[in-house]
N, C-alpha and C positions, 0 to 999 in steps of 0.2 A: 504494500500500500504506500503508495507518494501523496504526503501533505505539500499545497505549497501554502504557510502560513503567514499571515499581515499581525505582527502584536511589537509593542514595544522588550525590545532586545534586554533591557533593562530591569525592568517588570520583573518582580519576584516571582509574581500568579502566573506570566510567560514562560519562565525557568522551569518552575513545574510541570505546567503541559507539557511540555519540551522535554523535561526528563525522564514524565512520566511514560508517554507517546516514544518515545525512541526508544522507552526499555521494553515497549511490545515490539519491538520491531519495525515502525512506522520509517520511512524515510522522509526526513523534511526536507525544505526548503523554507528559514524562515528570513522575512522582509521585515525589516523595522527603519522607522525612517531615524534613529538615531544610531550611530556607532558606540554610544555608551554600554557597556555589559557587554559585546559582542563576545569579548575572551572566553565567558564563562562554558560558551559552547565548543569550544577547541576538543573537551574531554569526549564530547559523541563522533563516533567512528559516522554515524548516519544522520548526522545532521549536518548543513551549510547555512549559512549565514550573508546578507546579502544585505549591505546599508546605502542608502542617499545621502548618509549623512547631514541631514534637515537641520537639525537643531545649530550646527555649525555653519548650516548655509544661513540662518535667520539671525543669529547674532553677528554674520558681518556685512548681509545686504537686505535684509526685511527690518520694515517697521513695526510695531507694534499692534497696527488695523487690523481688524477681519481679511480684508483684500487682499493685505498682503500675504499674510500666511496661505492663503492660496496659493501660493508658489508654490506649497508643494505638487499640486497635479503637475508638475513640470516630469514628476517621478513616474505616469504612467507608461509611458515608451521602456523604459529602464523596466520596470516588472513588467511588463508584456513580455518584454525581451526574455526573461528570466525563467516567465511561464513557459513560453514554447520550450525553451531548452531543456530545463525538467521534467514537462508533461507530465503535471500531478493529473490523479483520481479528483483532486478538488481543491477550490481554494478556501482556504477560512481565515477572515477577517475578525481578529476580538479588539470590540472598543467599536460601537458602531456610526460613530460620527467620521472620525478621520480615515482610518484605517477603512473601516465600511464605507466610503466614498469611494474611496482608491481601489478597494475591490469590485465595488457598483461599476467601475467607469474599465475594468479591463477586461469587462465582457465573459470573463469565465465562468463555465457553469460545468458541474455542480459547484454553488456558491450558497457557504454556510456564513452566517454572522452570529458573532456571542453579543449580548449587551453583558457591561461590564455596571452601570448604575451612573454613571454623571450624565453616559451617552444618552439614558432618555431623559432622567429626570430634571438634567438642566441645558439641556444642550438645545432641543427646540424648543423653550422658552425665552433665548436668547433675542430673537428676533423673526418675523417670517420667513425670513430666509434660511435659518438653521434649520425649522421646524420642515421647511421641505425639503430640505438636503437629507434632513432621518428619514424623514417618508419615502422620498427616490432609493435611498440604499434599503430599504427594507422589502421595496419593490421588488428590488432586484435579488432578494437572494430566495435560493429554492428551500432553505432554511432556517429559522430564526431559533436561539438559544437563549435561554433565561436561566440565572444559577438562583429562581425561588419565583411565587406565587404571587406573590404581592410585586416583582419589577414585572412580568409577564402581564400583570392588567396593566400598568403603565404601559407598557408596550405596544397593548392592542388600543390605545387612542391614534396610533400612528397607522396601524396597517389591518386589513382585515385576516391575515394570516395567521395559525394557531401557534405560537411559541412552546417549544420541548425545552422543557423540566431539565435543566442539569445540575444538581446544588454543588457547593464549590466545597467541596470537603476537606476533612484532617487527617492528615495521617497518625492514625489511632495509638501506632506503635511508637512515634517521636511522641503524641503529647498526649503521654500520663502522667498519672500521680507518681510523683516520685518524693522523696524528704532533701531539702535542699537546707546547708547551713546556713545558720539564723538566729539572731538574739531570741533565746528564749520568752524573755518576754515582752519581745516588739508583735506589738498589733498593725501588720500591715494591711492598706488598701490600694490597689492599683488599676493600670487602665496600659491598652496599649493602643493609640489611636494618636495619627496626625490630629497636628495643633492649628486645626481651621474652627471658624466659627459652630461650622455646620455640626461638630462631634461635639460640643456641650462640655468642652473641658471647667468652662467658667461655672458651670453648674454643678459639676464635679466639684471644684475648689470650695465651691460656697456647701456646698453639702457635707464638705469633709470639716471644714470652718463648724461645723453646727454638731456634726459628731467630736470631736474634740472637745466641745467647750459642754457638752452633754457627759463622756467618759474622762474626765479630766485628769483622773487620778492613774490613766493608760499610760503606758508608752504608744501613741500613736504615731504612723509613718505612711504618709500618700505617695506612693512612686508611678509617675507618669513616662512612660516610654514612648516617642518620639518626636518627630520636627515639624517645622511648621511656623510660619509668619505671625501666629499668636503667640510666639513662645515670651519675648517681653512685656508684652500686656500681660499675661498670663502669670506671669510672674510680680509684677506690681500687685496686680487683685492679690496674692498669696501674701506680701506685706501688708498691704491694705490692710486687711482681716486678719493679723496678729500671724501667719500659719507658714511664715518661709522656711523656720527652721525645721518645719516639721514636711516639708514637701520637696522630694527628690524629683527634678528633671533629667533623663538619661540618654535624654534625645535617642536617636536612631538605634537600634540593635538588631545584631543580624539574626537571619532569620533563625540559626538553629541555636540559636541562645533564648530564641522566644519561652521555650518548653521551660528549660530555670529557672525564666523571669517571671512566670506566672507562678509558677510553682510556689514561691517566696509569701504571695499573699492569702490572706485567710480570705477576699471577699472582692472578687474582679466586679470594675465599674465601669456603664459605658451610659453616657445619656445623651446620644445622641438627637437631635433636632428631625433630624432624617437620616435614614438607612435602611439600603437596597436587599441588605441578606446579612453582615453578621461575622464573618470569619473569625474576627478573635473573641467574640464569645463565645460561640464553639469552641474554638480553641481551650477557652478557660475551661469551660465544661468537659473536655477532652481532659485536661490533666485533675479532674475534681475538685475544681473552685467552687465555690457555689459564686452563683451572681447577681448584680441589681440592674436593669438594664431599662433605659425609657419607652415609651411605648410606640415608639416609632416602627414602622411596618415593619420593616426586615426583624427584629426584635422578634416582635409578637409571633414571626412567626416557625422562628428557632428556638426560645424559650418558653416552658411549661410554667405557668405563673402558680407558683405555691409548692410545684414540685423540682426543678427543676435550677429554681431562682424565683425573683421577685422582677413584676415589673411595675414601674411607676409612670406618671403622667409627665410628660416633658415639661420642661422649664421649671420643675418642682422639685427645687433643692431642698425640703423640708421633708417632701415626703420619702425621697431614695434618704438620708439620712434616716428616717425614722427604722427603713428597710435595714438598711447598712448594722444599726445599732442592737438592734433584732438577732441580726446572724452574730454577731460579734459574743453578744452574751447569752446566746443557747447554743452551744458547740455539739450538742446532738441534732438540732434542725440541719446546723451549716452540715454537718458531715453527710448526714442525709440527702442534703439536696446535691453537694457534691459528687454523691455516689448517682444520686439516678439522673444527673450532667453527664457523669462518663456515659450511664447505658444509653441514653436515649440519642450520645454523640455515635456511639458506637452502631447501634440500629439504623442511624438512617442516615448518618452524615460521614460516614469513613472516604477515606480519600480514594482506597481500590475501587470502592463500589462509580465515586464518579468518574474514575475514570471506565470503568466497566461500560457504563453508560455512553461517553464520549465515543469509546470502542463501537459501541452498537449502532449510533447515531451516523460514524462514516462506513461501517459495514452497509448502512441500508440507504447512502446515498453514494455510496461508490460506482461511477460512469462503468 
């Protein structure tokens, strides 16, 4: 089977397909318009790697407009060219605005597109223009992929096409419960989510602000894992509200340090504003966290509220603290909820299984 695949080279969720897909056997061919991470693929005997190098063409002759960054269709000649010479079973596009353009416009079929979550939920609200650029590539492909329930109805505002189910799974085997060292008696809370508004870090801070000054006589410790343009705002609100010495920022960690890094805390936090599906809650629930999580779709619809974790109403930094404070002082609920986070990760979200699925999905459109 030859993929030829459109994702960023970069992209940790890329890497994966990539490595999950080439240890069946797949032969890629993958296209990313950055050269950043290209190395990472040197290790597969059955993959190539094929860059425009975009982002370096945009920092020395694009502006900052819409218009501009249209320069990259300049790249479709370049992957036509790439397509004949390959001659994949199909091409697949993940990220259905950009990437999903670029494949819309090189005519190949069969032609599968993933949405990834900004591609629908903010990309054609952008302008009318955007909104028909998603609808043209959705047009065009002979199939559409959704990793949950809830980005799939967003989905079909755009196209009358039924979008297949593929959840983005964990690999069950990296993220278990494991005992990692740790001040005996530090009560940590943590999170692992870029530092954009959209992920509710601020909600976070002030919820952790309210548990604190609630368990006073704690060793309490907020560890936030990654990066992101709020990181010094984010950090004044933590002085603001008395709570800097008590909150570690660790910015970026690699991926397979993630499994540790949860591991560490008694109570993963996520309160996001909006979110498409979930992965590092999962993830927590994979190594037996228990979690508190807002009630935004993707949420609702990977965690078991009461069983599972707790979910609260967005913007309600009073009420996920009340959740947080909950688990922290019944250590039979947290371990409980913990334990049926790993089963119900393991039941339906394991990483074989989606990729199992990916497997089926190009068996039943392979030319």
């Amino acid at each position: 089977m030859k993929l030829f695949m459109m994702s960023d080279a970069g992209n940790v969720h890329t890497q994966r397909w990539v490595s999950a897909l080439a240890g069946r056997g797949v032969e890629i061919m993958l296209f990313s318009l950055s050269d950043k991470g290209i190395e990472f693929y040197d290790k597969f005997r059955n993959v190539t790697c094929v860059s425009f190098a975009y982002d370096s063409l945009t920092k020395k002759k694009c502006g900052g407009n819409t218009f501009s960054k249209l320069r990259y269709l300049n790249t479709i000649g370049f992957i036509k060219k790439h397509i004949k010479e390959f001659a994949p079973d199909f091409v697949h596009a993940h990220f259905a605005s950009s990437y999903g353009l670029l494949g819309a416009l090189t005519g190949k079929h069969p032609y599968i597109i993933s949405m990834w979550g900004s591609d629908v939920y903010y990309f054609p609200r952008i302008s009318p223009l955007h909104r028909w650029i998603l609808k043209y590539n959705l047009s065009r492909a002979d199939v559409i992929l959704s990793t949950s329930h809830v980005m799939s109805a967003e989905t079909k505002l755009y196209t009358d096409k039924e979008p297949l189910i593929t959840p983005f799974g964990v690999d069950i085997e990296k993220f278990s419960p494991e005992v990692v060292d740790r001040e005996v008696d530090e009560i940590v809370i943590g999170t692992v989510k870029t530092l954009l508004p959209v992920y509710g870090i601020d909600v976070l801070i002030k919820s952790f602000a309210l548990v604190k000054k609630a368990m006073s006589g704690k060793k309490l410790k907020l560890i936030i894992a990654g990066e992101g343009k709020e990181r010094e705002a984010l950090e004044a609100l933590c002085v603001e509200l008395g709570v800097r010495e008590n909150v570690e920022f660790v910015g970026r960690i690699a991926n397979d340090k993630v499994p540790e890094f949860i591991s560490r805390m008694d109570v993963f936090v996520a309160l996001s504003r909006n979110e498409s599906f979930g992965v590092a809650v999962i993830e927590a629930m994979a190594c037996g966290v228990p979690v508190v999580v807002s009630d935004a779709d993707g949420f609702r619809e990977v965690v078991k509220d009461g069983t599972t974790g707790f979910i609260v109403p967005r913007e309600d930094a009073e009420a996920a603290a009340e959740k947080i404070i909950a688990l922290l002082n019944d250590a039979s609920m947290a371990r409980n909820m913990g334990q049926e986070g790993r089963r119900h990760v393991v039941e339906n979200y394991s990483w074989k299984s989606s990729v199992d699925t990916m497997m089926q999905v190009y068996e039943n459109y392979k030319k």
